[in-house]
Every structure is written in C-alpha cells, then in structure tokens.
N, C-alpha and C positions, 0 to 999 in steps of 0.2 A: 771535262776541262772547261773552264772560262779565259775570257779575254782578259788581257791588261786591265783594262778599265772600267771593268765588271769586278775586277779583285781589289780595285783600289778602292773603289766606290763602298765595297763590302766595309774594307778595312774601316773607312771613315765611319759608315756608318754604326756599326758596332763598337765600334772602339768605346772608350768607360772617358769619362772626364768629371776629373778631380774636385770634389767641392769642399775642398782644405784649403785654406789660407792661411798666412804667416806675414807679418810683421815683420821688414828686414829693413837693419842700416843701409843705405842706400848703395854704400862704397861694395859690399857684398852681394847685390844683386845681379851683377853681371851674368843674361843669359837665363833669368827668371824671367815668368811671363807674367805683366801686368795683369791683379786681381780685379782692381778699380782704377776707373778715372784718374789720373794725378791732376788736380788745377792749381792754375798757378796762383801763386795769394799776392805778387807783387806785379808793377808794368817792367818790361824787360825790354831796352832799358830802362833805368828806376827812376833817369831823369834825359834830358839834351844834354847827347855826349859830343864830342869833338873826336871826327872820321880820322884826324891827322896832325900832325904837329902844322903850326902857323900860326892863323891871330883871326879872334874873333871880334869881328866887328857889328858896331851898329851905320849901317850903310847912308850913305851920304849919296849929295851929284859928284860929286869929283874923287880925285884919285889917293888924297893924302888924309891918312888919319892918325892921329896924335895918341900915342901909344901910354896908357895910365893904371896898368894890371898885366898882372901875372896871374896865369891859373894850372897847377898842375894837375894829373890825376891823384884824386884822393883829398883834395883840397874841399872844404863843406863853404867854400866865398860864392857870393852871389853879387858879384857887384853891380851898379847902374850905370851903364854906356849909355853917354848922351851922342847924339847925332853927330857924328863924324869920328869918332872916339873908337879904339881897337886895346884888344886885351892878348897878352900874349897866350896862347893854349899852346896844353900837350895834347895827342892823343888820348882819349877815353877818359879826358877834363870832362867836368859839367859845365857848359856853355849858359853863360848868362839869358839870364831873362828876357833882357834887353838886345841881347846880339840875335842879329837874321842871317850870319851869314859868316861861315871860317873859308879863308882864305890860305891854301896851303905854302908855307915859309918860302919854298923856289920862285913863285912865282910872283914876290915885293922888292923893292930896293929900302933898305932900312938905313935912316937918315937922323943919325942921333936919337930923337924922343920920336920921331916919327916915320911912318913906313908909306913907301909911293908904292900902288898897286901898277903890276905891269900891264895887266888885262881887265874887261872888266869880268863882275862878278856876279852870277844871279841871286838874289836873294834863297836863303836857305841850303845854299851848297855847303859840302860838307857837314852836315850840321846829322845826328842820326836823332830822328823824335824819340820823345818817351814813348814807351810801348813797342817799339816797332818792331820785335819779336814777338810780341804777347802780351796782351792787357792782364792785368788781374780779373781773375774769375773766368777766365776762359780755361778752356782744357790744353794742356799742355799735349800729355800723351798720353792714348785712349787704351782702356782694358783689353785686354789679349795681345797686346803687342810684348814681342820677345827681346828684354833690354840689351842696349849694344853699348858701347864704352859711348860713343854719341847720346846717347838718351843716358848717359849716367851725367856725360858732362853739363847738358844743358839744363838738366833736374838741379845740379850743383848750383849752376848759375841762379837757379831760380832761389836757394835757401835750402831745398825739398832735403832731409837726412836720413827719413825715412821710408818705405811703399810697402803697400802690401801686393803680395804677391802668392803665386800657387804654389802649390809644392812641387816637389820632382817625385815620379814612381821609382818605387825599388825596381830592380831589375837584375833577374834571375837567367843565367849565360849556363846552359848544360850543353856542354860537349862529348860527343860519344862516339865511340870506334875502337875497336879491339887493337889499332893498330896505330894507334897512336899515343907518345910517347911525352914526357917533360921535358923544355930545354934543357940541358946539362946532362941529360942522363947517353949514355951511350946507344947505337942504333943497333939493332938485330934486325938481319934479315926479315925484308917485309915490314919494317917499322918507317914511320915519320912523327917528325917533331909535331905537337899538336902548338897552333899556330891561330884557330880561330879567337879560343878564349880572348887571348894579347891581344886581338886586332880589332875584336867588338869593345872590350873595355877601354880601349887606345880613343877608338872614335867616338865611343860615348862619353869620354872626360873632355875630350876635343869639344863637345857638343854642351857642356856643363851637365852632363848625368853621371856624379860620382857615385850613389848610391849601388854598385853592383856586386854581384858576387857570382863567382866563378867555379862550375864541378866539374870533373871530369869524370865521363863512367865508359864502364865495358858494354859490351854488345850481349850483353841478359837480359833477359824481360822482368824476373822479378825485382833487380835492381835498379833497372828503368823504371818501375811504375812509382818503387819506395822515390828516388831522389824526385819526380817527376810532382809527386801529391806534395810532399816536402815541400819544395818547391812553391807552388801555388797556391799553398794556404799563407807564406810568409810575404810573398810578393805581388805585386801590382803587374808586371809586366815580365813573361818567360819566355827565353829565346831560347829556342832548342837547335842545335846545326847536328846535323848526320841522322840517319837512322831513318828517316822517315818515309824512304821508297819502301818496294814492296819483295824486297829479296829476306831469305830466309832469316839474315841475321837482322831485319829494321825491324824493330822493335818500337820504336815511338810511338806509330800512329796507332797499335793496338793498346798500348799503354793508355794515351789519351782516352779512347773510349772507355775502357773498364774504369778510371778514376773519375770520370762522369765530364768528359769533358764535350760540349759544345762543338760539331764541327761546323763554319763557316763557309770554306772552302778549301779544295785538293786539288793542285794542281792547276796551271795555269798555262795557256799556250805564249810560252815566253822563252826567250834562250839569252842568257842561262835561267837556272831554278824554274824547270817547268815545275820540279816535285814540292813545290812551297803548302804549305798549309798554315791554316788561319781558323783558330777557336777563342771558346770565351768559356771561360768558369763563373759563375758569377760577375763580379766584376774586371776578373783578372783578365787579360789578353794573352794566348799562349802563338807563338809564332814555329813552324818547324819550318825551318833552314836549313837550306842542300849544305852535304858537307865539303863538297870544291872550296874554297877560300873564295875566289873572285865570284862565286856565285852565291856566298851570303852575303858576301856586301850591297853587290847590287841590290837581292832584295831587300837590302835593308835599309838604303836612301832610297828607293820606290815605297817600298810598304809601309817598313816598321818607322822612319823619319816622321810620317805623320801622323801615324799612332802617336809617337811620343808628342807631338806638337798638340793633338787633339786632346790624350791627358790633363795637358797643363792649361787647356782650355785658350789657343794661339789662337789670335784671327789669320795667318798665312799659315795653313798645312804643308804641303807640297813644298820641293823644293823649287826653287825660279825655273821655267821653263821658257826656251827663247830659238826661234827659228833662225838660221845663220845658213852660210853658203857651206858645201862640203871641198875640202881645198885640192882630192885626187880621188880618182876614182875608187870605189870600192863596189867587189862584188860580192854579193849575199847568200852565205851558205844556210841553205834551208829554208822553212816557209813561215816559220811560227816570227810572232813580233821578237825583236830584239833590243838590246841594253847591251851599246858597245863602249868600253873605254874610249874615251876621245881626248882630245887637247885644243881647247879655243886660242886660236893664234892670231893677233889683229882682229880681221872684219870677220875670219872665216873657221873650219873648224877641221880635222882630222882627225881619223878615226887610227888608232895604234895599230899596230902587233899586239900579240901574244894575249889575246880572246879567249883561250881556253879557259872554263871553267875551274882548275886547275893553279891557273895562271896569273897569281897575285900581282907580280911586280911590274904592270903598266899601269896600274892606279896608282904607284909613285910617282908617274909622269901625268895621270890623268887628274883634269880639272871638270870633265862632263862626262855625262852619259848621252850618246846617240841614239836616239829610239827611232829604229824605223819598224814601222808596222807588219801587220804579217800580209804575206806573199811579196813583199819588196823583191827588187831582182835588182841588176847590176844596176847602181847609185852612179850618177856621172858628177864628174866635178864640175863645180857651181850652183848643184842641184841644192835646193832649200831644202834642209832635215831639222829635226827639233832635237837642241841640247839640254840637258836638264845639269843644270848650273849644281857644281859641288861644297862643298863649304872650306872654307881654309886651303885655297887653290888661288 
C-alpha cells in the first residue's frame, strides 16, 4: 500500500491531457477550461465614467458652479466645461474631458441654474479612469483557468463571443455487484437499489461533465472483461466502483490485467477506499472505486477531481484546501489517514455522524472533507485540521 500523497502525486502525474481544442460561443462555456490566453482588444472602461449620480464638474476656488449639461449613460456628448462650470451626470455617464471631478447629488444645494457644494472636493473623486479594469492588449484571463459565470461576465464586458477552449473526456461509470438492483424495480432478499451510477453522473453534470455513460454488470469475469475493454477503447476516462477487492467474486482487478491494463497503484492507506486502484491504457485513465457509496465519492474529489481537472489541462488541480479550527472533539478510529465528512461553520469546522463507508447521506449535509493524517488519535477542539473545500456547498 501507499500514502495519500504518493497516490495523488501518481494520479497527477499519469493522468493524459487533452490536446483538442474547440471553438465555443462564449455564453456556452460555463465550466470549460481556458485553451488560450483571452486579451482584451478594448480599455475597460472604454472611457471616464461617472462612479455615481451628481454633477461633473471642472473645479474652481469656490463653492458655486453654474450648471450648463446634462449627460446620461449612453449619451456619445463630450462637452467643454469651462472653469467653474458643472454638468449634470448619471451613473456609468462618460464624464467630460474637461471635468476633474463628480461630486455626488447629496452632497450640493442646487439653486436654480446653479449648485452650492456642501463640502469640499478633491480633484478626480468619483471620476472611474479609462482602463481601470484593463488596458487593451493585456491579458484578461490566462489559459487553464476553469470559466465561472464571473469570467463569462467580465469577457461579455470586454465584447469577447467567442474562446477557445478544451474539450471535456468521455467518461465511462461501470457499476458491478450481483446484488444490486434498478430503482423501481422491487427488492429481494439480499438486494439494494444500485445508487453509485446516479450519484457519479449527478456530480459529474454538477461539475459540467455531461459526456457519460452508465453500465451495470453482474459479478462474472467473462462479462467484466467484455464491458471492461468495451469500455476503454470508446472512452477517455473509466470509473469502475465495486469488485476490485480480492474476495472470490472481485473480478475487476483480474479483468484489468488480462485486457492489458497498466497498473499504477492498489490500494492506499486511507479510510475509506483503502481498495482504490489507479491504471492507464494508453491514454485512457481507468479508476477502480470501492463499492460503499460514501467511499467513492471520497475518492473521487481526492483522486478522480484532478484527473478530470489535469484532462482539460486546469492550472488549479486539487480541490481548495484550507486549515481551520475543529469546533468538538473527535476521536479517531484507527490509524490509516482519513477523509471525514465535515461541515464548515463560521470560523470553524465539524466533523458529522454517519462515517461509515456505507453511509451516503451526511454528504448532504457535508460541505468538506477532514483529512487527518495517519496515526491521528483523539482530535481536541480548536485543534487546527485541514478541510478540503467541496464544490456546490
């Protein structure tokens, strides 16, 4: 067996990345990884805008300036304010040439055709320069970054319709166990509902990888190996959950080998999913994932998260990792590192119930995972632990 961080390390470093690119409307990128550069071609803003509703003035010694323009947003006037002289502005107006300085509306007494300032005012208040987001020719946002509705708005701003960007892997979800069953169908003795598929396809659409497809097979070897090769000739990335310990009916790991597959690594001293395994076909990635429910997920925002991130060729693999207080004591069953459901609460963090590998439903409540290292013993509260931040929490 290997450590955490000798499997992670594996995982990055084998992992395949993508040298396809596409072409996409901008509004449909959401959650694509930047191919190239984006620069910006315009100054952002594209002129002096006006921070606020008031009046733009060109500044005088005294308090009164004689009021001879109106300018709203969206107006292309440029008038000439002579020395003493104020222009009415809106908000996100273009602020004349000639004005050094908006004065926001509360704070004047307006006196027919002229306005008495209440205070004074420094030159250039309110006033937002051209550029002060971004010059033209600069880089806006830089290749491998993963776009978020913020990086869509602020491209919009800039004109940008189009980017190029990487592609997404297919991704191939085989689920296996003699004893499990489809929703709707009814239970026999010794049956469960089969629940991984929905829960990997659930969080990889959450994640923008719609590209998947989902088998379910029996506990055979010869129909393991068929859907297994299947499998990895069509697809970029195969997640296999179940089968791959070493009891009479796990069938995967022997399947891997005879279809020529790459082993990486077996096992990991970790709880849950010590039985994770990690190969490579050529370029494909194949993951075998314990069949517990809460112990694929885990490995699957440890492991497979950055695989998919390292595909698309992301500069941030890994999900955020961030040290924080523990808010009650917790003590530590067993010695191997761990990945506990947690919940970040304010400053601090809490580690759930219902741990068991088994035991899907406190990642409804959980927003992290707790990693404490191996041989941890009783955790006190306040003690500093690393949470590794979840997505859509």
């Amino acid at each position: 067996m290997i450590d955490t961080a000798t499997a992670l390390e594996l995982v990055t470093i084998h992992g395949s990345t993508s040298t396809i690119e596409q072409e996409m409307e901008l509004e449909n990128a959401l959650d694509y990884v930047l191919a190239k550069d984006v620069t910006s071609e315009i100054d952002m803003s594209p002129f002096r805008q006006s921070a606020m509703d008031g009046y733009a003035l060109h500044l005088n010694d005294g308090v009164t300036y004689s009021l001879v323009e109106e300018i709203k947003a969206g107006d292309d006037t440029n008038p000439t304010l002579q020395k003493g002289q104020a222009a009415r502005i809106f908000t996100g107006a273009p602020v004349p040439n000639t004005a050094n300085a908006v004065v926001m509306q509360e704070k004047v007494r307006v006196n027919g055709e002229e306005i008495i300032l209440n205070e004074p005012i420094d030159q250039g208040a309110n006033i937002r320069p051209q550029g002060e987001q971004i010059r033209a020719g600069a880089i806006a946002i830089t290749k491998g970054t993963t776009l978020k509705g913020t990086h869509i708005g602020f491209l919009a701003s800039l004109g940008v319709t189009k980017v190029s960007v990487c592609t997404k892997p297919s991704i191939s979800i085989v689920v296996t166990g003699n004893e499990l069953v489809d929703s709707g169908e009814k239970l026999a003795y010794g049956q469960i509902y089969q629940s991984n598929g929905y829960m990997l396809t659930a969080v990889l659409k959450e994640l923008g990888y719609a590209n998947t497809s989902v088998v379910t097979i029996k506990d055979n070897f010869q129909h393991t190996k068929t859907v297994l090769k299947s499998s990895l000739a069509s697809h970029d990335i195969v997640l296999v959950t179940g089968g791959i310990s070493v009891g009479d009916y796990d069938f995967v790991g022997k399947a891997f080998a005879e279809i020529g597959v790459k082993e990486i690594f077996y096992k990991v001293k970790q709880k849950p999913g010590k039985p994770l395994y990690y190969g490579k076909k050529g370029d494909t990635s194949i993951f075998g994932l314990p069949g517990n429910p809460a112990a694929a997920l885990s490995c699957f925002y440890v492991y497979v998260y950055p695989l998919l991130k390292k595909w698309e060729g992301a500069e941030q693999l890994s999900l955020p990792r961030i040290s924080l207080p523990l808010l009650a004591d917790y003590t530590v069953k067993g010695t191997q590192a761990q990945f506990l459901k947690a919940r970040i609460q304010g400053a601090g963090v809490t580690i759930l119930g219902g741990q068991s590998s088994a035991m899907v439903k406190a990642f409804g409540d959980a927003n992290a995972l707790v990693y404490l290292p191996q041989n941890s013993a009783e955790i006190k509260k306040g003690q500093m632990v690393e949470a590794i931040l979840l997505p859509f929490k």
